[in-house]
C-alpha distance (Angstrom), angle and dihedral (degrees) to the residues before:
residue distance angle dihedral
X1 . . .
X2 4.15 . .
X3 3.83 86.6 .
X4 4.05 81.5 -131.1
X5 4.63 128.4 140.4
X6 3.62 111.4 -111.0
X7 4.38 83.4 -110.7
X8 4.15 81.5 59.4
X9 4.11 102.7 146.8
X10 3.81 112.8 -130.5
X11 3.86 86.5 -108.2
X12 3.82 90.2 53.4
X13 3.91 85.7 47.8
X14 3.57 88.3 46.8
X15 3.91 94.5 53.8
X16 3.87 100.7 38.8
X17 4.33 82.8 53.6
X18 3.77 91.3 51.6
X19 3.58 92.5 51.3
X20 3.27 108.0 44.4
X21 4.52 87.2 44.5
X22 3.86 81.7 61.6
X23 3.58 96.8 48.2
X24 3.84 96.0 47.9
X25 3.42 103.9 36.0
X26 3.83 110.8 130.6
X27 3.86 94.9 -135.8
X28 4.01 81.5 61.9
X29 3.77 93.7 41.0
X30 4.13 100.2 56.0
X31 3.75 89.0 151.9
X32 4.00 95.6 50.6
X33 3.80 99.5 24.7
X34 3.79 88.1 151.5
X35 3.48 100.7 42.5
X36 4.06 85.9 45.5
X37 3.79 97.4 50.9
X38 3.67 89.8 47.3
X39 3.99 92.7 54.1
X40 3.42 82.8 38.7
X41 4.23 97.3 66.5
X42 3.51 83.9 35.7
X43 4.11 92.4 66.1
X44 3.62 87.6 41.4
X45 3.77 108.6 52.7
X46 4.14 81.5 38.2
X47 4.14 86.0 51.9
X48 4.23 83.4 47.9
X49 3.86 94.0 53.6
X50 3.94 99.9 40.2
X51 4.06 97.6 47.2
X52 3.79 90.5 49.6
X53 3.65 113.1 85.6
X54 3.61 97.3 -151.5
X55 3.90 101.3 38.7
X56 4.25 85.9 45.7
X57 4.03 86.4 50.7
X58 4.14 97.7 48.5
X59 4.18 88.4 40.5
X60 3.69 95.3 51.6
X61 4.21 87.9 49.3
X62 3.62 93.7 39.5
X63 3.94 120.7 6.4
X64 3.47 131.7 -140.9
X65 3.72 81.8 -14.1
X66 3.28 100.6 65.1
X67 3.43 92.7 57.4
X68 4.28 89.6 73.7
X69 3.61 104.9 122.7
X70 3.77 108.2 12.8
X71 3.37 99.3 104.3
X72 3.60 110.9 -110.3
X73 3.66 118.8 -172.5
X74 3.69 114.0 -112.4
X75 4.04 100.4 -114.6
X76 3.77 88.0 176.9
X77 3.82 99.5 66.2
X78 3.91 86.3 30.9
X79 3.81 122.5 98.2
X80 3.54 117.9 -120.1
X81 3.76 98.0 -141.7
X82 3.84 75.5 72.1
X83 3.29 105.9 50.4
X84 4.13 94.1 83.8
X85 4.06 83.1 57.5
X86 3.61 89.6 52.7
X87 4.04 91.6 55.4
X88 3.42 96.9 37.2
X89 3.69 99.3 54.8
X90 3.86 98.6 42.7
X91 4.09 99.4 32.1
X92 3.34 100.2 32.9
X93 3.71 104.0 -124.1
X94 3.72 107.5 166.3
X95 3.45 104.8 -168.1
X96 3.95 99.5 37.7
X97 3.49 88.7 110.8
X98 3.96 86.6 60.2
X99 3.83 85.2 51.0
X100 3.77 102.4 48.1
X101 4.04 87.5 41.6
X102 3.62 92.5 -115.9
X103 3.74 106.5 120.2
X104 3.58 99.4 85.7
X105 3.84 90.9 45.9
X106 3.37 99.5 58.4
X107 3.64 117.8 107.6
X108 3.83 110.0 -133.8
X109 3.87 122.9 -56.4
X110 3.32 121.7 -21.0
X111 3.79 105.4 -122.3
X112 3.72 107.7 108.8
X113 4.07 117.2 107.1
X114 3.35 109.9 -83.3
X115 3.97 136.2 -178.5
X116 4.19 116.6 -84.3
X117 3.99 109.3 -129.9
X118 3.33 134.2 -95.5
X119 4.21 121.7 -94.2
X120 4.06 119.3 -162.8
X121 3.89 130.0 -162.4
X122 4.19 136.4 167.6
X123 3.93 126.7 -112.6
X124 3.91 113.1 -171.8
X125 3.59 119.6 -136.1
X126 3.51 130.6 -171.2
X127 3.76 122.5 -136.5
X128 3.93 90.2 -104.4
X129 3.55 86.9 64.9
X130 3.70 107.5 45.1
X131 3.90 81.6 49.8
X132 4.08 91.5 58.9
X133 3.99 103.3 19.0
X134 3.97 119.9 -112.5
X135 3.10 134.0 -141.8
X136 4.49 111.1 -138.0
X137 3.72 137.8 -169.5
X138 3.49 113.5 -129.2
X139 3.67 122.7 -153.3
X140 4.07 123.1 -164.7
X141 3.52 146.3 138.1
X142 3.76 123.2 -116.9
X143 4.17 140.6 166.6
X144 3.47 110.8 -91.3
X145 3.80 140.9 -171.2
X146 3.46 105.2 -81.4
X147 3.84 110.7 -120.8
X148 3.88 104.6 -150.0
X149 4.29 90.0 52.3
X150 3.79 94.6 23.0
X151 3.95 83.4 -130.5
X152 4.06 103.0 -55.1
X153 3.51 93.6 104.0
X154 3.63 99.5 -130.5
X155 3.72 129.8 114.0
X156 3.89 111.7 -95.8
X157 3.36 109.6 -80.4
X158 4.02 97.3 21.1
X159 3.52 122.4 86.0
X160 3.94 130.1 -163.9
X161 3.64 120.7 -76.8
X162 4.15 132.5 -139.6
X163 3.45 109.5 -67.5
X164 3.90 101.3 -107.4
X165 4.48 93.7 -149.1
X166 3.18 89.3 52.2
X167 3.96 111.1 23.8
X168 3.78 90.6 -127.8
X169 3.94 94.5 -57.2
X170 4.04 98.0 109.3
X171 3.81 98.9 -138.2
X172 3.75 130.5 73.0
X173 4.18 125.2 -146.3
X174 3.77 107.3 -132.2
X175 3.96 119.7 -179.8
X176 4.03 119.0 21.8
X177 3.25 142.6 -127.6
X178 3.90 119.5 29.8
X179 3.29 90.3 -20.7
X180 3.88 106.3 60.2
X181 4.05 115.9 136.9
X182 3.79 121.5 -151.6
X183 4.06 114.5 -138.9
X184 3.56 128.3 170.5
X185 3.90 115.6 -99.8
X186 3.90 111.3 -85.3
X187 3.90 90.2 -153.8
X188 3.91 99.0 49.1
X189 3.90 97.2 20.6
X190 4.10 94.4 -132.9
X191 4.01 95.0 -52.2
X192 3.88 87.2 100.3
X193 3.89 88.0 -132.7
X194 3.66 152.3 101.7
X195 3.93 136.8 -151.7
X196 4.04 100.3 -140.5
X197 3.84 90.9 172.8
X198 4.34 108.3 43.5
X199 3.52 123.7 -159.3
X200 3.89 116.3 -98.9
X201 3.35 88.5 -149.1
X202 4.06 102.1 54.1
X203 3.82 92.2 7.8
X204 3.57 96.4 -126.6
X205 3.98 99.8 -48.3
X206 3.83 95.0 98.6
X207 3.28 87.5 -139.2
X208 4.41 145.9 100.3
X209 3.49 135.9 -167.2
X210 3.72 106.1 -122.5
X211 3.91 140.3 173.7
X212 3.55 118.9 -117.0
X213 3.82 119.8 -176.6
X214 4.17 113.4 -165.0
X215 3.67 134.1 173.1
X216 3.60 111.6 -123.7
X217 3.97 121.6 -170.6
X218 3.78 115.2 -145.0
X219 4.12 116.9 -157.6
X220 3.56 115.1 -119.1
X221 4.58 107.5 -105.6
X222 3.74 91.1 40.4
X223 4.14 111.8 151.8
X224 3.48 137.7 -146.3
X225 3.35 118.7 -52.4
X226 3.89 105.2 -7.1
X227 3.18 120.4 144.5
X228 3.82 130.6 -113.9
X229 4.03 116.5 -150.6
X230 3.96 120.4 -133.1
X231 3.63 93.4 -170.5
X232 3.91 106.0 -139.9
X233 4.01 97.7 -1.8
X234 3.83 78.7 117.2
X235 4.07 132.6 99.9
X236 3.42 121.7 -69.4
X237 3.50 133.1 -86.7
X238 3.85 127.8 -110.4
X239 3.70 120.6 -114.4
X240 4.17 96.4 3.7
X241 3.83 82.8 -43.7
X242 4.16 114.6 153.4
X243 3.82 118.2 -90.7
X244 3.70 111.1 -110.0
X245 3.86 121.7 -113.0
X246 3.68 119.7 -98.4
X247 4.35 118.7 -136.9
X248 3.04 125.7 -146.1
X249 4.38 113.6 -156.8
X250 3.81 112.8 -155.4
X251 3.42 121.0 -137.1
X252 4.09 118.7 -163.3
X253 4.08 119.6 -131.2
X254 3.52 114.9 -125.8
X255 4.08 110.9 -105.3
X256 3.78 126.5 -133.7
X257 3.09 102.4 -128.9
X258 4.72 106.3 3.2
X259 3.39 139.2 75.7
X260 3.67 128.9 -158.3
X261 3.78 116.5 -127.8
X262 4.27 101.2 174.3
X263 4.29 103.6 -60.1
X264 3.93 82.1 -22.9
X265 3.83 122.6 96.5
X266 3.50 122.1 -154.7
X267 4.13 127.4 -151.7
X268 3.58 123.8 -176.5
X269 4.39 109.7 -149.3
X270 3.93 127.1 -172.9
X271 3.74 117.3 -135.7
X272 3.75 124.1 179.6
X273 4.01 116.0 -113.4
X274 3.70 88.8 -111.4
X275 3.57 87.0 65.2
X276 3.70 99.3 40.5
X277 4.11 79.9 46.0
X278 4.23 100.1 55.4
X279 3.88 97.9 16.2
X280 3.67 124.7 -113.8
X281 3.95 153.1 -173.0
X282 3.30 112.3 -99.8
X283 4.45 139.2 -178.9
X284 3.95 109.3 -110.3
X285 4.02 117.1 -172.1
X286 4.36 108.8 -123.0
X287 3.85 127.6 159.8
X288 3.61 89.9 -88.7
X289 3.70 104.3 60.6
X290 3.74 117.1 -80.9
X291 4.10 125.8 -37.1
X292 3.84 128.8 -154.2
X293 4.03 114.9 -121.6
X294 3.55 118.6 -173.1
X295 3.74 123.0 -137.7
X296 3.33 120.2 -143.0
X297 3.80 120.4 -141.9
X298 3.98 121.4 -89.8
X299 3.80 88.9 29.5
X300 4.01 113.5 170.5
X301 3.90 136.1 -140.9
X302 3.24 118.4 -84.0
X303 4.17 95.2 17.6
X304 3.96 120.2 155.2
X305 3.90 128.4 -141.2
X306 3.45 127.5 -161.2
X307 3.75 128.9 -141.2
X308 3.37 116.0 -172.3
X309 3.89 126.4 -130.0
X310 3.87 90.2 8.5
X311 3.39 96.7 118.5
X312 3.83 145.9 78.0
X313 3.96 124.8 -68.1
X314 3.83 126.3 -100.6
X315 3.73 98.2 -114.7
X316 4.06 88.6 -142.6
X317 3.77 106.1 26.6
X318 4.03 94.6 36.1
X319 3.77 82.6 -138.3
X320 3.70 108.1 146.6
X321 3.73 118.2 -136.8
X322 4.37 123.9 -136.7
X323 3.67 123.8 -110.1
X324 4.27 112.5 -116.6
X325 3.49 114.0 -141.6
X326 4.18 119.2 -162.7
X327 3.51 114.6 -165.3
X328 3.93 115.5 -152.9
X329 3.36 123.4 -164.1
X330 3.65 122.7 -128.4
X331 3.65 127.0 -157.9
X332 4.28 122.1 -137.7
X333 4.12 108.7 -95.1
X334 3.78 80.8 -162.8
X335 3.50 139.0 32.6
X336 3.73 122.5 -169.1
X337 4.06 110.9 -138.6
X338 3.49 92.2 -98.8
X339 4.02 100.3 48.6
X340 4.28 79.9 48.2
X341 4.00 89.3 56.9
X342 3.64 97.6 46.1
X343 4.11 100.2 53.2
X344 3.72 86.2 41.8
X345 3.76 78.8 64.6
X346 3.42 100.5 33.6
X347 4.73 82.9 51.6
X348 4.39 93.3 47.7
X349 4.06 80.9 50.4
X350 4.43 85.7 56.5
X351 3.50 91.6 37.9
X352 3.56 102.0 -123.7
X353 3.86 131.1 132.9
X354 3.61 111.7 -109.4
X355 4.26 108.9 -169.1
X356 4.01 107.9 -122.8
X357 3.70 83.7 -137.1
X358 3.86 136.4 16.1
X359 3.56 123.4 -86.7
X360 3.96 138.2 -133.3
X361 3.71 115.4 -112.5
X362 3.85 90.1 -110.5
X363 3.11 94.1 55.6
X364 3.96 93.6 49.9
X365 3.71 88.1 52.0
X366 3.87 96.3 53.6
X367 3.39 89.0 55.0
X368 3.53 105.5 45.5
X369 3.82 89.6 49.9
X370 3.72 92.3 44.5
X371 3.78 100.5 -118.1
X372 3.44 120.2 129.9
X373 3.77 102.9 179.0
């Protein structure tokens, strides 16, 4: 997404990121806002992976995968006008608010409570479970209050001091004149002060990467890649703000032997032309061990049953959907002399030609166009 080697530096990863924010922003994008903003999180949560040592290390052994449990902020739910916040705050980028065109839209200092952001992981269900509801434990990683400094920052005892750019205002003047812009501080980033004694424990961030373990229950019908809501499993909020909610994307198990096809389920069974011929009862795999279908004689390739109620629940309606068996029909590899003698039979009684032995594909095509040269 950053267009960066896997031997990028930070500051290379730090460049590629500030580029590519600039070029997708939406306010620069009017006619593809949506296509912008979306391009947009992308660079972001690609920017959060990459300039983390940890998250970079587990996504270069593993992928996207890798990244289960580390507590990555949900950019998709997120608005972008606060994605600048996000980097400013935790990376320390001083004049992001210049970059993402924010400074002169910000409404005073930012020091009044405000709501902590959203994280997202995956839990993998099978289909057994979406069809009753489960209940999962969830295990991730996520920045907490720091215990020592109960999230100012500041050794105990100590607290931050006026923020000597801007004497405690949060933005600077640059320019003069008529033609003086307003930016937040880059030393204090708008809260108009400065820790001058850091925690040991957090050094100066206020906050701790912690484990948290929940229990999340998952309603029975739930589809591919909706998201279940942990409200307040997220991080923290700043300045006795809420805690943001945590999501939790579901991602289906492949079955042996079903397929999921909205609330219906889908299995594909062999049967032998003898029994697609004079009909038959036959063992089809469902979610409930397996049920018998009966084939009726003269049944073609390709044909679909129904069997009602087999199938997976509506997650509003409760309705339950019906399980669609197709039959193919498989021919004999291997015929024993006697199975040979009796379809020979059973062809002279249809009519058709039946070749004693097979034939090369030349020889099928001279015959089929009529040329026997």
């Amino acid at each position: 997404m950053l267009g960066v080697g896997k031997n990028a530096s930070p500051d290379d990863i730090k460049r590629a990121y500030r580029r590519l924010a600039i070029k997708h922003h939406p306010d620069k994008n009017p006619d593809n806002k949506a296509e912008a903003e979306a391009k947009f999180k992308q660079c972001a949560e690609a920017y959060e992976v990459l300039s983390d040592s940890e998250k970079r290390r587990r996504y270069d052994q593993f992928g996207h995968e890798g990244l289960r449990g580390m507590g990555m902020r949900d950019y998709t739910h997120m608005r972008w006008q606060d994605i600048g916040s996000v980097f400013e705050d935790i990376f320390g980028f001083g004049d992001l608010g210049d970059l993402f065109g924010m400074g002169g839209r910000r409404a005073g200092r930012r020091t009044g409570p405000a709501r902590g952001y959203d994280l997202e992981t995956a839990v993998d269900l099978t289909l057994n479970e979406i069809a009753k509801g489960a209940e999962k434990t969830i295990e991730f990683t996520r920045q907490d209050i720091c215990p020592e400094c109960t999230g100012s920052g500041s050794a105990k005892g100590t607290s931050p001091g006026k923020c000597p750019t801007c004497a405690g205002s949060g933005q600077v003047a640059r320019g003069g004149g008529f033609f003086q812009m307003v930016s937040t501080c880059p030393q204090c980033r708008g809260s108009g002060r400065v820790i001058t004694n850091p925690c040991k424990n957090c050094r100066g961030t206020g906050r701790l990467p912690k484990k948290r373990v929940v229990s999340v229950k998952i309603p029975a019908g739930v589809h591919e890649g909706q998201g279940i809501r942990v409200a307040s499993e997220g991080e923290p909020g700043r300045s006795g703000g809420p805690r943001g909610d945590l999501y939790c994307y579901v991602r289906v198990k492949p079955h042996e032997f079903l397929e999921r096809n909205g609330n219906d389920l889908i299995a594909v069974v062999p049967i032998s032309f003898t029994q697609a011929a004079l009909g038959a009862t036959i063992n089809v795999p469902s979610l409930n061990g397996t049920k018998q279908l009966k084939i009726p004689p003269s049944t073609q390739y390709g044909s679909v049953f129904r069997i009602k109620g087999q199938g997976l629940p509506d997650i509003r309606s409760r309705r339950t959907g019906d399980q669609l068996v197709q039959v193919i029909v498989e021919t004999p590899e291997k015929l024993n002399k006697r199975q040979e003698e009796l379809l020979r039979e059973f062809a002279r009684t249809e009519s058709k030609r039946v070749s004693p032995k097979a034939q090369g594909f030349v020889e099928k095509l001279k015959k089929y166009f009529g040329n026997s040269s």
